[in-house]
C-alpha positions as CSV (number, residue, x, y, z in Angstrom):
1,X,6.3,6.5,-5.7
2,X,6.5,9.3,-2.7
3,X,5.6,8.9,0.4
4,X,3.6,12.2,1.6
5,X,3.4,11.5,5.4
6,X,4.0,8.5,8.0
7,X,2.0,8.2,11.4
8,X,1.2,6.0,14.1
9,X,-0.1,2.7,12.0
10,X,-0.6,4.8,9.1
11,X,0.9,6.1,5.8
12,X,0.2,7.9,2.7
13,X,1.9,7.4,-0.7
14,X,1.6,9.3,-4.0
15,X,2.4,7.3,-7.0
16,X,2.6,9.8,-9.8
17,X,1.0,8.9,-12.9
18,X,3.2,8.0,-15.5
19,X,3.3,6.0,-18.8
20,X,4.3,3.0,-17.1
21,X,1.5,2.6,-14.8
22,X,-1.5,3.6,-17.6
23,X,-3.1,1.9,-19.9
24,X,-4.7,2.1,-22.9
25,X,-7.7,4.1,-23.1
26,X,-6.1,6.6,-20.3
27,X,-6.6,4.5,-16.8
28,X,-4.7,4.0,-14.3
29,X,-3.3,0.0,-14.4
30,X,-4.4,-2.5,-11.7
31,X,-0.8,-4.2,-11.7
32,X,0.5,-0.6,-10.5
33,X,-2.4,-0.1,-8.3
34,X,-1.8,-3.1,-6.3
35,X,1.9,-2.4,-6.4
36,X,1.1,0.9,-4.7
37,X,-1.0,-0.6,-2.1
38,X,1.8,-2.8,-1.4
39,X,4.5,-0.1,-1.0
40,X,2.0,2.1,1.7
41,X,1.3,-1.1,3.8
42,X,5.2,-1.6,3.6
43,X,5.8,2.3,4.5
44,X,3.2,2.0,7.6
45,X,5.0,-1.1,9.1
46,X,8.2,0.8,8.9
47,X,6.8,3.7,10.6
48,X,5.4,1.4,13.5
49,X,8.7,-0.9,13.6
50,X,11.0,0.9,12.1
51,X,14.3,-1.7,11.1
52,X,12.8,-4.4,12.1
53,X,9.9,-4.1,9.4
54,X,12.7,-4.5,6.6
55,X,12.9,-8.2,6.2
56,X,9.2,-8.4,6.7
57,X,7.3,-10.0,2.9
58,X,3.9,-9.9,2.1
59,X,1.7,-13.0,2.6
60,X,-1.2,-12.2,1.4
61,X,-3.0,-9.0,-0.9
62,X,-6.3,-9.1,-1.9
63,X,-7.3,-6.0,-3.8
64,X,-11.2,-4.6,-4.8
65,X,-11.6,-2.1,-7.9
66,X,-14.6,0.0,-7.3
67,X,-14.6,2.1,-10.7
68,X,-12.2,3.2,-13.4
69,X,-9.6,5.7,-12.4
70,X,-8.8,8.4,-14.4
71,X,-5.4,9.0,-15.4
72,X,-4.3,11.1,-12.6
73,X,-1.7,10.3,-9.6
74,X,-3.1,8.0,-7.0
75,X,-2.9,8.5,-3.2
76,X,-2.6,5.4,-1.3
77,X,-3.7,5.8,2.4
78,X,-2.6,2.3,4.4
79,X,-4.1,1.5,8.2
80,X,-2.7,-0.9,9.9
81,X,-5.3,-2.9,11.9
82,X,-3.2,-4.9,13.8
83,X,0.4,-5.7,13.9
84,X,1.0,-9.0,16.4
85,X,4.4,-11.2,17.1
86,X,4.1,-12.8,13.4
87,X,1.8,-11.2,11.5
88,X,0.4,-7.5,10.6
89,X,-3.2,-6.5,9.3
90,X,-3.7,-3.5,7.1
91,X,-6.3,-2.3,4.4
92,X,-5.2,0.6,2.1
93,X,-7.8,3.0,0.4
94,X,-6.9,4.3,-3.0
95,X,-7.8,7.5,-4.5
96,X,-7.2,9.4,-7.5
97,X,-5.5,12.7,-6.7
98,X,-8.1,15.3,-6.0
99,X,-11.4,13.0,-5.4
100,X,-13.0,11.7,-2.5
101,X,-14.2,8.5,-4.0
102,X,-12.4,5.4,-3.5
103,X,-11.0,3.2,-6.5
104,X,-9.9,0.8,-5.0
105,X,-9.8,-0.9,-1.9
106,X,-7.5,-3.7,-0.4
107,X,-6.4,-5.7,2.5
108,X,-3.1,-7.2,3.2
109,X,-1.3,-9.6,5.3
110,X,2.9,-9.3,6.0
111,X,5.0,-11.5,7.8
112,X,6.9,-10.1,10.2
113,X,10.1,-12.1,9.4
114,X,12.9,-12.2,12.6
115,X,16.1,-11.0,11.8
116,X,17.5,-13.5,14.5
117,X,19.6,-16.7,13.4
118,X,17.8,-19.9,14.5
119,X,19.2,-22.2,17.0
């Protein structure tokens, strides 16, 4: 994966199309877009919080295939909603490179883990 460009609450991924994220039939699989959806949520906390995003996990992903990708990279672009004390908000929409019409669509939940020892 590359990441193309990292904003305020935002971030946009490439993940180049390979023959490890296809599948038969010449699609794109849903295993590797999730794991791309993942990885741009991941890139747009580190752009808000920078080291302190890093021992942050996912708690939650919940992912929505609109149609059949063709076998071309696919451009992750994550928004995070909100990002609170514990908990950040985002929803990523995937694309294949060079259309306009979503694939995919998914929302996810991280925990924003404290790096500080517990008394």
């Amino acid at each position: 994966m590359e990441i193309e460009s990292v904003g305020h609450d935002i971030a946009r991924v490439r993940m180049r199309l390979s023959e490890h994220n296809t599948r038969h039939g010449g699609t794109i699989s849903g295993p590797a877009m999730f794991t791309v959806a993942d990885f741009s949520i991941y890139v747009a906390l580190i752009g808000r919080l920078g080291s302190a995003a890093i021992p942050s996990v996912t708690s939650n992903l919940n992912i929505t295939f609109l149609t059949r990708p063709p076998a071309r990279d696919v451009i992750a672009e994550a928004r995070l909603v909100r990002v609170g004390r514990r908990l950040a908000y985002a929803e990523v929409a995937l694309y294949s490179e060079g259309s306009s019409e979503l694939i995919a669509h998914a929302t996810g939940t991280y925990a924003l883990v404290s790096s500080a020892p517990k008394a």
